[in-house]
N, C-alpha and C positions, 0 to 999 in steps of 0.2 A: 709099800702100798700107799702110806700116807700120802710121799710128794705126788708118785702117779696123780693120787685125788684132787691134790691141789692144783697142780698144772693142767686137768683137763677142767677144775671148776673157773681156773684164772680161762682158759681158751674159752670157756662155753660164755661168761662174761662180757670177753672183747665179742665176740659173738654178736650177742644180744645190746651189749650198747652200738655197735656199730653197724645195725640191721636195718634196711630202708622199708620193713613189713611193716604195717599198719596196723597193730596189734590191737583184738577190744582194751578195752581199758580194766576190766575185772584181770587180764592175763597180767597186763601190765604193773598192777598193784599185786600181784600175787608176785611174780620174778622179783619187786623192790622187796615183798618181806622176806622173802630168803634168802636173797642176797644180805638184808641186815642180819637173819640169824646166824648165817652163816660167819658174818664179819664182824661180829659186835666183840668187842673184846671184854665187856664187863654186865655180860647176863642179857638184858633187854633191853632193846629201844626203843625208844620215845622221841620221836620226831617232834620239834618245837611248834606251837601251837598258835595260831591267833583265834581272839573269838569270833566264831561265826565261820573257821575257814575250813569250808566243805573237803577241800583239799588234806585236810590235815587228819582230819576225820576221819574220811576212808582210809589214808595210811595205817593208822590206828587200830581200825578194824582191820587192815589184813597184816600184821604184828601180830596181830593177840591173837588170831587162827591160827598162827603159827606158834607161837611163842614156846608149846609144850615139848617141840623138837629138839632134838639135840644140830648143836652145828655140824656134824656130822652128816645126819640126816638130812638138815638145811640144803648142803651141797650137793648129794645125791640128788632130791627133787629139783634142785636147781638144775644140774645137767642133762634128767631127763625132759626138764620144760623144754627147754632149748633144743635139744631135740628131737622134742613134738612139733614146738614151734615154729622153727627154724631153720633148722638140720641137723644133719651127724656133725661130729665135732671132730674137726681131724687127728690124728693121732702124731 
């Protein structure tokens, strides 16, 4: 079951990076923090920071909404984005 989850979360990924939709920007920062929970291999990210960079900031905030998931869970919400988003994800 594990690889199944892996290789549809790897498929919904190339998906979503290789999508010409125009996504709001709240969708957009929401798919980056699951994809980091999902892929972080030592607990929580922290994307590097400048001061003042608005950019960096909203990553942050949507990390920390996530943060309490498991990477597990990460994937799962990750593949149903994508396929709210975007489409079904082929098999």
């Amino acid at each position: 079951m594990m690889a199944e989850e892996n290789s549809k979360f790897l498929k919904a990924y190339d998906m979503a990076s290789s999508t010409d939709r125009q996504l709001p920007p709240d969708v957009m920062l929401h798919f980056y923090a699951l994809y980091k929970r999902a892929t972080e291999k030592n607990g929580f990210y922290i994307p590097p920071t400048d001061k003042g960079d608005l950019r960096s900031a909203f990553k942050i905030n949507a990390l920390l909404q996530v943060k309490d998931i498991s990477k597990k869970e990460a994937k799962k919400l990750y593949i149903e984005m994508v396929e709210t988003h975007i489409g079904k994800i082929p098999d």
